[in-house]
Each structure stands twice: as structure tokens, then as C-alpha cells.
HTML snippet that shows the backbone in 3Dmol.js (N, CA, C, O; Angstrom):
<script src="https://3Dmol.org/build/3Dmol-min.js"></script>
<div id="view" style="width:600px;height:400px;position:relative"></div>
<script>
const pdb = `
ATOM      1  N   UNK A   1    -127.623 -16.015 -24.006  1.00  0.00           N
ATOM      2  CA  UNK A   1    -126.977 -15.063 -24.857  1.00  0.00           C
ATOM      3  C   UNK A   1    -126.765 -13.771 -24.089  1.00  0.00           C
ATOM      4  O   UNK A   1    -127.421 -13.454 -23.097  1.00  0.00           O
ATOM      5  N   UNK A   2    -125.793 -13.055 -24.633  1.00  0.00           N
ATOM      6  CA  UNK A   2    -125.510 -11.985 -23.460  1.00  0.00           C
ATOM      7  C   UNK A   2    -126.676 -10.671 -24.145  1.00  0.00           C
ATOM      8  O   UNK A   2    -127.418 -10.713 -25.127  1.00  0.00           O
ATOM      9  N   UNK A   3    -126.447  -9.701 -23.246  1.00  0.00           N
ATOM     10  CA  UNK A   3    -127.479  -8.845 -23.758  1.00  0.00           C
ATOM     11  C   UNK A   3    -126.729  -7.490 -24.642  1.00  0.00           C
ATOM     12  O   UNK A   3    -127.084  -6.317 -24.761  1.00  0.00           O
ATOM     13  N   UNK A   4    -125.702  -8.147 -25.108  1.00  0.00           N
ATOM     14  CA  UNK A   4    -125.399  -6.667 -26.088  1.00  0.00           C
ATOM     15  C   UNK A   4    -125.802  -7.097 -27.571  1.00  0.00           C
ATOM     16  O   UNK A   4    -125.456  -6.572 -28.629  1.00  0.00           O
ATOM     17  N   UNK A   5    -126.427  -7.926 -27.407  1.00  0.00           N
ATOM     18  CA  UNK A   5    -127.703  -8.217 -29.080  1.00  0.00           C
ATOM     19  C   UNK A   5    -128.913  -8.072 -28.777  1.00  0.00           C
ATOM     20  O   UNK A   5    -129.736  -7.784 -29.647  1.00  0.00           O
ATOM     21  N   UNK A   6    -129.340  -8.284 -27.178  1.00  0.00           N
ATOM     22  CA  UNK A   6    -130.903  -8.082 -27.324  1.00  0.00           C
ATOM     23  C   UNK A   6    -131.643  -6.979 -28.072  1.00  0.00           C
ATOM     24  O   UNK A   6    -132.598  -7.273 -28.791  1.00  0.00           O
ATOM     25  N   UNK A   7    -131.260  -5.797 -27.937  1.00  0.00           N
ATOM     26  CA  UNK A   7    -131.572  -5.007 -29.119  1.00  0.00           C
ATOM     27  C   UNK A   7    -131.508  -4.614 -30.326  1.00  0.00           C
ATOM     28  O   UNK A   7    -132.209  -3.693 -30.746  1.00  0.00           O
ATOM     29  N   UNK A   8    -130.562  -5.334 -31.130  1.00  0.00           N
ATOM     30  CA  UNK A   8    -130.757  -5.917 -32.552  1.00  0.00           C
ATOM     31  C   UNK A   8    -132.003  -7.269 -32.781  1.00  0.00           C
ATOM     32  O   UNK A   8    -132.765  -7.525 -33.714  1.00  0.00           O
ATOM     33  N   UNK A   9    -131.796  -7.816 -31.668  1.00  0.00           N
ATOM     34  CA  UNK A   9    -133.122  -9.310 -31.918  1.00  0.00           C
ATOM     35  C   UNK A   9    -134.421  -8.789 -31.519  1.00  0.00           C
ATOM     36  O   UNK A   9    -135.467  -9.403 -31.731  1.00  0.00           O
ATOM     37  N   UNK A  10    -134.350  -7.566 -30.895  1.00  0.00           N
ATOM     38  CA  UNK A  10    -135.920  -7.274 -30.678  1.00  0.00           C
ATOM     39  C   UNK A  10    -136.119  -6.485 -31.989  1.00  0.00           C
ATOM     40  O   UNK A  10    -137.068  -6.649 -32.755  1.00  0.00           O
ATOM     41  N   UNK A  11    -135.111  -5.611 -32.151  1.00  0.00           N
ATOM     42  CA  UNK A  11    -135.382  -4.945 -33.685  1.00  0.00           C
ATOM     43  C   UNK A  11    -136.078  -5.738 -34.638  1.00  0.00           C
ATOM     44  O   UNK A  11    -137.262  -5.624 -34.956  1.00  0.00           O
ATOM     45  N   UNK A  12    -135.018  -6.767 -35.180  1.00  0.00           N
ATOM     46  CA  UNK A  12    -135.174  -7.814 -36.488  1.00  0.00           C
ATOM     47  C   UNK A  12    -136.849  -8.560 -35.655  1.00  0.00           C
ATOM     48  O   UNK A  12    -137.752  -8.582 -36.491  1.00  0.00           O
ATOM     49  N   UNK A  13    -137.162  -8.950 -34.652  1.00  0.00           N
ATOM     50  CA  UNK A  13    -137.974  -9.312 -34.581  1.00  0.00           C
ATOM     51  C   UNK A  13    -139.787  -8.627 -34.907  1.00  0.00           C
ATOM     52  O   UNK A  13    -140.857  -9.075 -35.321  1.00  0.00           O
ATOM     53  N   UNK A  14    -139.346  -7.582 -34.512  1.00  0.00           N
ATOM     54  CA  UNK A  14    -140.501  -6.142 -34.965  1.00  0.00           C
ATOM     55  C   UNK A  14    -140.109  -6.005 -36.027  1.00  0.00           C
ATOM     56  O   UNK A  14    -141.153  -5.478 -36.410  1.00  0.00           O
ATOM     57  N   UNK A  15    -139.399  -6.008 -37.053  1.00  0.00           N
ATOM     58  CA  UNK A  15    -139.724  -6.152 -38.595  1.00  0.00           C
ATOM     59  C   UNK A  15    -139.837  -7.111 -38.909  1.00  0.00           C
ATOM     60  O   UNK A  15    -140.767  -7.115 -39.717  1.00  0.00           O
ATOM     61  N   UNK A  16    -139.336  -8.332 -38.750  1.00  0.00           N
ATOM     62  CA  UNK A  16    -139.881  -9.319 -39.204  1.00  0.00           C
ATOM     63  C   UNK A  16    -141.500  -9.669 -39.283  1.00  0.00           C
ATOM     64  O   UNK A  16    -142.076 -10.369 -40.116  1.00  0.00           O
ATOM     65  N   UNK A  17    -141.946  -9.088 -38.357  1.00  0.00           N
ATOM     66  CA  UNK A  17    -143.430  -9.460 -38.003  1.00  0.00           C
ATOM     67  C   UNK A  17    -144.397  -8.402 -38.449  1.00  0.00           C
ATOM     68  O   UNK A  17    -145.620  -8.515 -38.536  1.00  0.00           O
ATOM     69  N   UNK A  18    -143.391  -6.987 -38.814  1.00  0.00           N
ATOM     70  CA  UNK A  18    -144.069  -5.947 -39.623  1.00  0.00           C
ATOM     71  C   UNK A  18    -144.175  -6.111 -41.400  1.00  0.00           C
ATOM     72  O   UNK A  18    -144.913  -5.493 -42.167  1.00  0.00           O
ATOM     73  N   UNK A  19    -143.145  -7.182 -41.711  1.00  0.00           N
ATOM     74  CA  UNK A  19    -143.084  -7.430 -42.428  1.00  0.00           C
ATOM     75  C   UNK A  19    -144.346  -7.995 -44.021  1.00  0.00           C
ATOM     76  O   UNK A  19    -145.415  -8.589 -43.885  1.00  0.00           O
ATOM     77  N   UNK A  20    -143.906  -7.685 -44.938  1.00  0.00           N
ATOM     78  CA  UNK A  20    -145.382  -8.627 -46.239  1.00  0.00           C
ATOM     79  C   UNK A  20    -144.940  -9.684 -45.994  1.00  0.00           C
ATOM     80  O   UNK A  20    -145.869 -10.491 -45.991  1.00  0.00           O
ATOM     81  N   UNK A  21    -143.716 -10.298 -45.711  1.00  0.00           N
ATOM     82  CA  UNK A  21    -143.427 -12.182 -45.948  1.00  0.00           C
ATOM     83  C   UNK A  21    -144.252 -12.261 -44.589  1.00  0.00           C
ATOM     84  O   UNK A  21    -144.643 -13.421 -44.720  1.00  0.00           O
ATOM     85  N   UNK A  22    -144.611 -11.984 -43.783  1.00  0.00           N
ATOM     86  CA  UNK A  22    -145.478 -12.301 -42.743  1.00  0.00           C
ATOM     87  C   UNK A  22    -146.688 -11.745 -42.736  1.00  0.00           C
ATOM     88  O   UNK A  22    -147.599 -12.537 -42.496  1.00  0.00           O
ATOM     89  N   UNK A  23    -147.066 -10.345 -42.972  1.00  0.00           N
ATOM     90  CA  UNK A  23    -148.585 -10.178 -42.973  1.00  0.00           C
ATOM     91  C   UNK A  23    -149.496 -10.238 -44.102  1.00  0.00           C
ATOM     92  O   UNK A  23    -150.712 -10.110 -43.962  1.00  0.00           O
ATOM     93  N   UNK A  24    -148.941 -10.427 -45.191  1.00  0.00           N
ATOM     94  CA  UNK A  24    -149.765 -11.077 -46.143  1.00  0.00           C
ATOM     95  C   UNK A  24    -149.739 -12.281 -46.560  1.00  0.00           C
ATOM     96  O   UNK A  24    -150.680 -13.020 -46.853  1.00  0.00           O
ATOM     97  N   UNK A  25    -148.211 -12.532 -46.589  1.00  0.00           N
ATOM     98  CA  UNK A  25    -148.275 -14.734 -47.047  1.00  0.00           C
ATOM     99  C   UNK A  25    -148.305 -15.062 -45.860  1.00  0.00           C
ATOM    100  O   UNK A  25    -147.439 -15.926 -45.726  1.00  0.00           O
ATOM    101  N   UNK A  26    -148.906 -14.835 -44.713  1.00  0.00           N
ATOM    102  CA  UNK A  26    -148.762 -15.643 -43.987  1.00  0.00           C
ATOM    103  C   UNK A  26    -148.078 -16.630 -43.336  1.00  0.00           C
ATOM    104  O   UNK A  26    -148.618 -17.399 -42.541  1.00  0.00           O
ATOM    105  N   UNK A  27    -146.357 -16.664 -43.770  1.00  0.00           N
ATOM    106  CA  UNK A  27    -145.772 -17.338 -43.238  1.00  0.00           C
ATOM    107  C   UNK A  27    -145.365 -17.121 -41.438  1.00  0.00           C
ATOM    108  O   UNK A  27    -145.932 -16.383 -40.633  1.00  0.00           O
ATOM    109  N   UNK A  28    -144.359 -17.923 -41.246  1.00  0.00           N
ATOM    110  CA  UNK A  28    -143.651 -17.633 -39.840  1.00  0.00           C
ATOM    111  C   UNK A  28    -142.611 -16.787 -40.131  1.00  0.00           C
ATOM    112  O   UNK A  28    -142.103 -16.741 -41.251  1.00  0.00           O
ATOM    113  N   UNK A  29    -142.111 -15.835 -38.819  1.00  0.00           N
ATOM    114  CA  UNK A  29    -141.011 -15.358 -39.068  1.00  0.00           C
ATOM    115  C   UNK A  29    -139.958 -16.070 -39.137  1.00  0.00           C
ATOM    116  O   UNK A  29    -139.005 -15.612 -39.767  1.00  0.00           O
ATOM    117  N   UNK A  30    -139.875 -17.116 -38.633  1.00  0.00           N
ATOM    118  CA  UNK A  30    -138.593 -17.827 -38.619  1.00  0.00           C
ATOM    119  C   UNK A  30    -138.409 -18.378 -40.284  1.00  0.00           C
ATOM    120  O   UNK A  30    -137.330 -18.461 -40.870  1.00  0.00           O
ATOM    121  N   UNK A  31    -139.744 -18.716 -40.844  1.00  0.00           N
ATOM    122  CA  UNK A  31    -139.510 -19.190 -42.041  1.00  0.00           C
ATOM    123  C   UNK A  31    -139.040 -18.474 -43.226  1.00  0.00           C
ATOM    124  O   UNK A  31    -138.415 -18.933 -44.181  1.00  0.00           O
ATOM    125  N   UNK A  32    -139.593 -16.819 -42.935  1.00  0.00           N
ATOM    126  CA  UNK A  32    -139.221 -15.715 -43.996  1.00  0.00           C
ATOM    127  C   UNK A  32    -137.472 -15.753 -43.194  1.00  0.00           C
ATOM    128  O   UNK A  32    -136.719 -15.037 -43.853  1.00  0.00           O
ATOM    129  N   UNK A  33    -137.094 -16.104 -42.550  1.00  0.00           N
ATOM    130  CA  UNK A  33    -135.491 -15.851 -42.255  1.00  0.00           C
ATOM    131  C   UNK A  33    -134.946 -17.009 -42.731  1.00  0.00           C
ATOM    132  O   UNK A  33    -133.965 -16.668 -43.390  1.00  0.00           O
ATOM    133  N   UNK A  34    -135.056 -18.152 -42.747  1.00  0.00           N
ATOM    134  CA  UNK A  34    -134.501 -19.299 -43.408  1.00  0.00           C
ATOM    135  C   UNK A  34    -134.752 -19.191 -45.253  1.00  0.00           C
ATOM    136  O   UNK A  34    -133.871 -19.281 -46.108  1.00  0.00           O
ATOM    137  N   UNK A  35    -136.187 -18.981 -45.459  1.00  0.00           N
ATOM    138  CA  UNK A  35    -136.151 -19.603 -47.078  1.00  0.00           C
ATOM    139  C   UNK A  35    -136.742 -18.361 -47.324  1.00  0.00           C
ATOM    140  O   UNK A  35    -137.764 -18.815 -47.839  1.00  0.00           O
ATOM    141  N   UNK A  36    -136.942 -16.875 -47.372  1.00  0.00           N
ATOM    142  CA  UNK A  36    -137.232 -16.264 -48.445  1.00  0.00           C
ATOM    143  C   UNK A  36    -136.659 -14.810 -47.982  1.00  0.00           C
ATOM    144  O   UNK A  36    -137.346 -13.789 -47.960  1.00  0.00           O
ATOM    145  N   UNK A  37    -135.053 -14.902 -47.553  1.00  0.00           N
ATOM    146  CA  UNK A  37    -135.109 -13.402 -46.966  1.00  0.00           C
ATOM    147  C   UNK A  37    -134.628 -12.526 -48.275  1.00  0.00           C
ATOM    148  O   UNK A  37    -134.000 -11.474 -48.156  1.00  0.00           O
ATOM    149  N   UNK A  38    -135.050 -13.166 -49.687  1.00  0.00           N
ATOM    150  CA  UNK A  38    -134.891 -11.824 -50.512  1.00  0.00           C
ATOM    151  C   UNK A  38    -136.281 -11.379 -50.680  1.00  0.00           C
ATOM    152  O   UNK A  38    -136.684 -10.807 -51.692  1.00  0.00           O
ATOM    153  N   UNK A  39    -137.210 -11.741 -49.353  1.00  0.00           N
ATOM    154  CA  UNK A  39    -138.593 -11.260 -50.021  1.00  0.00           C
ATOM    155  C   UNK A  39    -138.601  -9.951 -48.783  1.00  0.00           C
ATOM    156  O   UNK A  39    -139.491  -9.106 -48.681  1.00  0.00           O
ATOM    157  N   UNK A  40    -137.580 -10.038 -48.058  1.00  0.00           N
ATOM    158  CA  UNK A  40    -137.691  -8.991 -46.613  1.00  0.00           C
ATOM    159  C   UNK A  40    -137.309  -7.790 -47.274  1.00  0.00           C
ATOM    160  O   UNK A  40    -136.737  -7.800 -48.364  1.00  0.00           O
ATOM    161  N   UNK A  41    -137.726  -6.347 -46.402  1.00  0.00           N
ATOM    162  CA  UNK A  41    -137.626  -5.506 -46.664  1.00  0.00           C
ATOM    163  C   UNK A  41    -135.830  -5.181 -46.819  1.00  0.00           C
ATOM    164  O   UNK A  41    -135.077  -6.149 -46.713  1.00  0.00           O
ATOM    165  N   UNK A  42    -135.387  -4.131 -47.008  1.00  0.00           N
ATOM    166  CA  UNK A  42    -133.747  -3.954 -47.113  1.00  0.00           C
ATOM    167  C   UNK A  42    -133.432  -3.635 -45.391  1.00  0.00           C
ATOM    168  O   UNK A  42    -132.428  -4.126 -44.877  1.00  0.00           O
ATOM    169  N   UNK A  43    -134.289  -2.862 -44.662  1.00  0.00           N
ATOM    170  CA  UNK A  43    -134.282  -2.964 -43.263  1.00  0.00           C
ATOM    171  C   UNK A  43    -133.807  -3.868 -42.583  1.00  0.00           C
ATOM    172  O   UNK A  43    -132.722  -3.925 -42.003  1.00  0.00           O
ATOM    173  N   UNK A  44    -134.974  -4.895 -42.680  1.00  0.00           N
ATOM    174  CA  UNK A  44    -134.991  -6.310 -42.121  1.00  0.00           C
ATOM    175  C   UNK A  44    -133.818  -7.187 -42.649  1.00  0.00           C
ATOM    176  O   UNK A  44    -133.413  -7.999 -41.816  1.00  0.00           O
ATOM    177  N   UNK A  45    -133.135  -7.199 -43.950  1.00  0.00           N
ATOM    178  CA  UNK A  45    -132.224  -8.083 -44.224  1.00  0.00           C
ATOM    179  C   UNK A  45    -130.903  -7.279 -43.499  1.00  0.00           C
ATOM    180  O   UNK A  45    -130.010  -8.006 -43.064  1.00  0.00           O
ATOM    181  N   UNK A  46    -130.752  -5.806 -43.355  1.00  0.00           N
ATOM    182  CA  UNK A  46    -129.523  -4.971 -42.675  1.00  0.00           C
ATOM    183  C   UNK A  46    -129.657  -5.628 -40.998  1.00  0.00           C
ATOM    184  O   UNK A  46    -128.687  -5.903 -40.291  1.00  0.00           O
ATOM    185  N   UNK A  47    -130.793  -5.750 -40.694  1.00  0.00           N
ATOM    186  CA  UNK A  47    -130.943  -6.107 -38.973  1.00  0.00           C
ATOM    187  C   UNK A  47    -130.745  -7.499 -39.281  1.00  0.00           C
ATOM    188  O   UNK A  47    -130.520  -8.106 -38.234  1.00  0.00           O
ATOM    189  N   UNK A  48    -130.738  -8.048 -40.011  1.00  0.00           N
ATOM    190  CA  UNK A  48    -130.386  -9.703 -39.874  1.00  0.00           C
ATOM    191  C   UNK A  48    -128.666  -9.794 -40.271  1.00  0.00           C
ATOM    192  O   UNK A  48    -127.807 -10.603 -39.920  1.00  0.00           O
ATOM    193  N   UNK A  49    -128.626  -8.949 -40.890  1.00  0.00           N
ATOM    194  CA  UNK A  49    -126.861  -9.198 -40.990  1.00  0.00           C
ATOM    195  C   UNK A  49    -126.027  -8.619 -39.811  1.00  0.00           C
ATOM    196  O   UNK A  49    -124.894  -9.076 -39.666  1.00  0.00           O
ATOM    197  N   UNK A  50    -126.679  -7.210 -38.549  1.00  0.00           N
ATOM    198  CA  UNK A  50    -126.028  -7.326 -38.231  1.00  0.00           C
ATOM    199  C   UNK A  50    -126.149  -7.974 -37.097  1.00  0.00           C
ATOM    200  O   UNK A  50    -125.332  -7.968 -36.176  1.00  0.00           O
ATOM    201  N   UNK A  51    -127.248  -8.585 -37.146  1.00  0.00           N
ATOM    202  CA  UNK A  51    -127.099  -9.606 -35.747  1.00  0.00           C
ATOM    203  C   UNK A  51    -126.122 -10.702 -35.608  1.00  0.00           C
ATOM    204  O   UNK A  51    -125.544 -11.161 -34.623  1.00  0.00           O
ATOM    205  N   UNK A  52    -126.086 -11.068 -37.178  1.00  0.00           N
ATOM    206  CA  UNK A  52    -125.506 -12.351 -37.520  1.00  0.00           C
ATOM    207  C   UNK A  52    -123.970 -11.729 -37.154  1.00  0.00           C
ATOM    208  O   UNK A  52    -123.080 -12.571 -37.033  1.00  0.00           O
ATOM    209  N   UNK A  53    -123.652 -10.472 -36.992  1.00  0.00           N
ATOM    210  CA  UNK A  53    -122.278 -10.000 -36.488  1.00  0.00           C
ATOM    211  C   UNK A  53    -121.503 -10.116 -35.192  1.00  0.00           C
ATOM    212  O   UNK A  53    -120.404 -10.432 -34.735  1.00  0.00           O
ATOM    213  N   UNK A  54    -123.335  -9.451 -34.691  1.00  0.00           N
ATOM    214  CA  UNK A  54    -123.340  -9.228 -32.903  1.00  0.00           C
ATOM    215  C   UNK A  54    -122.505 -10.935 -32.566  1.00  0.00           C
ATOM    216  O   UNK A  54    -121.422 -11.283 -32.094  1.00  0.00           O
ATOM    217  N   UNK A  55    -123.529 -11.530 -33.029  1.00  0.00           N
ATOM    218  CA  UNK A  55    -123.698 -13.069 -32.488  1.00  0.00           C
ATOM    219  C   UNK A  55    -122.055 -13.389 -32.667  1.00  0.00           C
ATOM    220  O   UNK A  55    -121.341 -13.808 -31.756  1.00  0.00           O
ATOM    221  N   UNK A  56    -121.551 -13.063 -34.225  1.00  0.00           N
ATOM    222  CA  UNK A  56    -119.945 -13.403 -34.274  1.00  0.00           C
ATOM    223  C   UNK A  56    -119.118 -13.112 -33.413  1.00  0.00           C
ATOM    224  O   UNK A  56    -118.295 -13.859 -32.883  1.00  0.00           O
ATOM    225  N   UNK A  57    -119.343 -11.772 -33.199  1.00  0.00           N
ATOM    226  CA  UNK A  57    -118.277 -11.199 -32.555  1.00  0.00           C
ATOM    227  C   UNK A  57    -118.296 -11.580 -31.078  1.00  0.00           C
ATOM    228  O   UNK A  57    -117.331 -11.325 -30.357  1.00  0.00           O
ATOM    229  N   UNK A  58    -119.311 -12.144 -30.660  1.00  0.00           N
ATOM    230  CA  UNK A  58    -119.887 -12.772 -29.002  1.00  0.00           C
ATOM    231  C   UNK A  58    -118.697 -13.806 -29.065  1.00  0.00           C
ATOM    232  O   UNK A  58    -118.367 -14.163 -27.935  1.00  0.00           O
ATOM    233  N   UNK A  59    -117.914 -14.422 -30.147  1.00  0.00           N
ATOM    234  CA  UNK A  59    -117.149 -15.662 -29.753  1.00  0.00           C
ATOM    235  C   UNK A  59    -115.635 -15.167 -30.381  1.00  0.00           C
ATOM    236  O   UNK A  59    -114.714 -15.984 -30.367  1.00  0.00           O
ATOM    237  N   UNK A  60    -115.422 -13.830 -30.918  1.00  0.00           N
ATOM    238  CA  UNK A  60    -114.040 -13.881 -31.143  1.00  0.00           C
ATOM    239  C   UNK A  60    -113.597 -13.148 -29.863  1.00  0.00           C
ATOM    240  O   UNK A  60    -114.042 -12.204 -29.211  1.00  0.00           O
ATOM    241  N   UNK A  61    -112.620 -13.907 -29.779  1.00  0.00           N
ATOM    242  CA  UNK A  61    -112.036 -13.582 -28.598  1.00  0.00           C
ATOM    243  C   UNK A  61    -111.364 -12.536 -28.262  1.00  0.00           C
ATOM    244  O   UNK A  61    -111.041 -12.294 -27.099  1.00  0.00           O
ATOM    245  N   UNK A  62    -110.914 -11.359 -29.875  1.00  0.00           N
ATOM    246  CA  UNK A  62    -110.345 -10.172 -29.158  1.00  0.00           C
ATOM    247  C   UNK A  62    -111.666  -9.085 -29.252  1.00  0.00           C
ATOM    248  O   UNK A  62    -111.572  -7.966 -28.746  1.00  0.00           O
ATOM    249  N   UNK A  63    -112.528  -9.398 -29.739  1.00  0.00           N
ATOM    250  CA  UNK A  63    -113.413  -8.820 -29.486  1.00  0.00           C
ATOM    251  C   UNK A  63    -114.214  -8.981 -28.016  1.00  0.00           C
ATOM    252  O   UNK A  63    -115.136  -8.214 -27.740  1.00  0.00           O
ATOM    253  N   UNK A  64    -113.869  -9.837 -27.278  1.00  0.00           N
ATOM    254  CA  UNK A  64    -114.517  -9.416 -26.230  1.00  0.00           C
ATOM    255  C   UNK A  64    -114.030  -9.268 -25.289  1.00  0.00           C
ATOM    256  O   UNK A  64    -114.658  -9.410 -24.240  1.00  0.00           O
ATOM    257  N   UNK A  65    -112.601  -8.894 -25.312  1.00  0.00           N
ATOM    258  CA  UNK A  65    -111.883  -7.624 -24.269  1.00  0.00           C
ATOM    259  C   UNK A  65    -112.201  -6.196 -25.032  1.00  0.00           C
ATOM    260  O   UNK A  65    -112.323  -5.147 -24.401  1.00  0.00           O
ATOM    261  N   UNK A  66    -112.314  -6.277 -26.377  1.00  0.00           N
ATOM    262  CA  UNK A  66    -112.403  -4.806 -26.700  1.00  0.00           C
ATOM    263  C   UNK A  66    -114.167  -4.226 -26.477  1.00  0.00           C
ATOM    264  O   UNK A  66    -114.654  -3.102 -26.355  1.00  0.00           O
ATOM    265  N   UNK A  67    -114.700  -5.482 -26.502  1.00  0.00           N
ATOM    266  CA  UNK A  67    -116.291  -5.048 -26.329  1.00  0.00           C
ATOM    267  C   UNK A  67    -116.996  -5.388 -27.994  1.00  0.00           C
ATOM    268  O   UNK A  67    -116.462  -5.391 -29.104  1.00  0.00           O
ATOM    269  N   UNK A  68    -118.470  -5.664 -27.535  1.00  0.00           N
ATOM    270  CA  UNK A  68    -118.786  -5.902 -28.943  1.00  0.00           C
ATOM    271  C   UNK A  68    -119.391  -4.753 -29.490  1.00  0.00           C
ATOM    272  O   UNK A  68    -120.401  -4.297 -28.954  1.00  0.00           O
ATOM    273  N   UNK A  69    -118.800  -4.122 -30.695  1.00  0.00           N
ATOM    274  CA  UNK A  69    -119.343  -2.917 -31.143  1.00  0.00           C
ATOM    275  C   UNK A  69    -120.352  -2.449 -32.241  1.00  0.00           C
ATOM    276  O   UNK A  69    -120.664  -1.364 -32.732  1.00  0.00           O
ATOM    277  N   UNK A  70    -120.660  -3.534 -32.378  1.00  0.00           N
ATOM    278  CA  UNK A  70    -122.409  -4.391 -33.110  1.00  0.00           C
ATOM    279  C   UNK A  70    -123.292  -3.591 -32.081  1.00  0.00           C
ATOM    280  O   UNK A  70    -123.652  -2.414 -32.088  1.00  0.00           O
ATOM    281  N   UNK A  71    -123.545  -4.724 -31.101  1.00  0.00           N
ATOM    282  CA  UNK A  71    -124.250  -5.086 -30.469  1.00  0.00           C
ATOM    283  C   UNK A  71    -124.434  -3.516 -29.539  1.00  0.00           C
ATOM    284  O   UNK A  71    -125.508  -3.093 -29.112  1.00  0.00           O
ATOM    285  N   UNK A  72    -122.990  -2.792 -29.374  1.00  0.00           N
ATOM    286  CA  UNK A  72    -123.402  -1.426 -28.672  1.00  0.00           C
ATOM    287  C   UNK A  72    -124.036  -0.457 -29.132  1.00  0.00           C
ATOM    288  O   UNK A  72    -124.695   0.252 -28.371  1.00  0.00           O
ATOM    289  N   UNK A  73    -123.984  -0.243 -30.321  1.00  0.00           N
ATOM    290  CA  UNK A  73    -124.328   0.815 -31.585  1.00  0.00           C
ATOM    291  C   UNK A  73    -126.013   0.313 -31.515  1.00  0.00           C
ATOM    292  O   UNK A  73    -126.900   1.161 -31.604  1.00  0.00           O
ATOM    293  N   UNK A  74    -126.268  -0.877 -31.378  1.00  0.00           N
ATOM    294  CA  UNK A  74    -127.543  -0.861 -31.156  1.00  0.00           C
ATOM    295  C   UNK A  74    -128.556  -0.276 -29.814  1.00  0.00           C
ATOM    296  O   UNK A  74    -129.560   0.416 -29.651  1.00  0.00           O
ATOM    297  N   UNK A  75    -127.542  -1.070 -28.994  1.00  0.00           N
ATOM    298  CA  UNK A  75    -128.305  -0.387 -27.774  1.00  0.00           C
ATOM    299  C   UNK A  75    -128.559   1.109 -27.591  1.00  0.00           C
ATOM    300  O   UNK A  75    -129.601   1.633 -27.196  1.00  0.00           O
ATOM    301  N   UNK A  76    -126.988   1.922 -28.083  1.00  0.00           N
ATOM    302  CA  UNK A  76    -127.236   3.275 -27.920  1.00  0.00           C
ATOM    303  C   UNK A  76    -128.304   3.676 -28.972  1.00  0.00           C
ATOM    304  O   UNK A  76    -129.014   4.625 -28.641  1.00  0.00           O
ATOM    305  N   UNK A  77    -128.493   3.219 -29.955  1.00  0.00           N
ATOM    306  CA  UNK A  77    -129.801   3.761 -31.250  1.00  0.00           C
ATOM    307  C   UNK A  77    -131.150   3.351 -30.400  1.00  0.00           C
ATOM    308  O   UNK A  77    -132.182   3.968 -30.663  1.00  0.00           O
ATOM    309  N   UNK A  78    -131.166   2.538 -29.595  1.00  0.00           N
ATOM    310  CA  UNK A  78    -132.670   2.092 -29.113  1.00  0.00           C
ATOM    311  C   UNK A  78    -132.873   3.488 -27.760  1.00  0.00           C
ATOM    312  O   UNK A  78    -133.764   4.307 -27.539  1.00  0.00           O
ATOM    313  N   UNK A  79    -131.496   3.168 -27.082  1.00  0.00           N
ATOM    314  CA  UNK A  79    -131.826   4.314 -26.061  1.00  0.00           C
ATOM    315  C   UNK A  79    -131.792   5.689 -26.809  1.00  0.00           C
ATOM    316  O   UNK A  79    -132.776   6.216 -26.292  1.00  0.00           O
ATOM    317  N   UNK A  80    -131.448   6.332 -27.425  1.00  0.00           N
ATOM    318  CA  UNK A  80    -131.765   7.263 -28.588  1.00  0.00           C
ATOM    319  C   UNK A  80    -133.031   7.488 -28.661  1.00  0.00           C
ATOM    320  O   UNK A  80    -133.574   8.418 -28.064  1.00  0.00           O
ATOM    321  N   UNK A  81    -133.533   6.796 -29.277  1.00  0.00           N
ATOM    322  CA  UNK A  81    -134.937   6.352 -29.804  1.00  0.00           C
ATOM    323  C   UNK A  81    -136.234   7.009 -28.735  1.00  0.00           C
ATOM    324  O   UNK A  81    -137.094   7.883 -28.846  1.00  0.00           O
ATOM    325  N   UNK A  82    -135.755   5.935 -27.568  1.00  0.00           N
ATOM    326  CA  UNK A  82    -136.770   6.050 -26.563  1.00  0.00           C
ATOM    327  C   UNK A  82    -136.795   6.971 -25.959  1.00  0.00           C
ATOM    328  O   UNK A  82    -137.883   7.323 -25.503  1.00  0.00           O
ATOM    329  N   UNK A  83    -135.580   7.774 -25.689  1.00  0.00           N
ATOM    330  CA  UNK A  83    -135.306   9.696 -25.413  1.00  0.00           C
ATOM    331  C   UNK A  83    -135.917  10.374 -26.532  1.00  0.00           C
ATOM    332  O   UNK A  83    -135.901  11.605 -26.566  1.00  0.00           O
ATOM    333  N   UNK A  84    -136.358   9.818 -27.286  1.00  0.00           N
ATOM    334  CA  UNK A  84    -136.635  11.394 -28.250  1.00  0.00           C
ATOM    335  C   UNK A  84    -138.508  10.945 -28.654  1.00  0.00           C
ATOM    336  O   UNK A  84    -139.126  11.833 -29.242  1.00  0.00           O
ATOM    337  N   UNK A  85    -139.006  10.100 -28.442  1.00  0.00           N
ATOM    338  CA  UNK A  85    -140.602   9.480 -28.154  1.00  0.00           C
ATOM    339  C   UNK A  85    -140.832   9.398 -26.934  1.00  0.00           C
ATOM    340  O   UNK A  85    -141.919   8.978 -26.537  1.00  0.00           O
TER     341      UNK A  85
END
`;
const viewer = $3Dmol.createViewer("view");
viewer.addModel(pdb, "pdb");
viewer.setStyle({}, {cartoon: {color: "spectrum"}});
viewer.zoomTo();
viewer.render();
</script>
């Protein structure tokens, strides 16, 4: 996978795992993403939709002469992030 989602999938992955469908029921994260993501926070279901974008837009084809603009908006919010902590 290319890396203009890795920072939406590390996101969704740190909430997922910060998550109650994981630290109190004990499930898997993969399982709170298949069968119970109305139990995820509103966070976690926004980082799962827009990955599910990033990932789209990775295969339309005028999107990737124009660039994927998912997947950038993330990176610049993470590098953001890590400049100001």
C-alpha cells in the first residue's frame, strides 16, 4: 500500500485499541471494525471512513495524477501534531 494512508491507519489503529469495544469487551480490533462499529467512538468511525476514502481514491485513476487528498490532509495533521508536542 502506498504511504499516503499510513497515517490515517496508524490513527484508526490507536483508537481502535484506545477504544471500550476493545478495552473493556475485550474484543479484537479487527472485530470491533467488522461487527460492532456503532459501538466505536464518533472519532474512530470518522478515521475509518476516511481511510476507506484514502484506500478509494489509491485506485481512481484521476485521482492519482491529481494526488490523493485524503491521505495528504492526514499526513500534514500528524506532522502538525508532532511540531507542536
Amino acid at each position: 500500500m502506498s504511504s499516503s494512508c499510513d497515517a490515517l491507519l496508524r490513527a484508526l489503529k490507536t483508537c481502535l485499541l484506545e477504544s471500550d469495544c476493545v478495552q473493556k469487551h475485550g474484543r479484537l480490533p479487527s472485530d470491533c471494525l467488522k461487527h460492532h462499529t456503532n459501538e466505536l467512538p464518533q472519532p474512530c468511525q470518522n478515521l475509518r471512513k476516511a481511510t476507506f476514502e484514502c484506500k478509494r481514491n489509491m485506485l481512481d485513476m484521476r485521482k492519482r495524477f491529481r494526488g490523493n487528498t485524503v491521505g495528504m490532509d492526514a499526513e500534514k495533521l500528524s506532522r502538525e501534531r508532532a511540531s507542536v508536542s
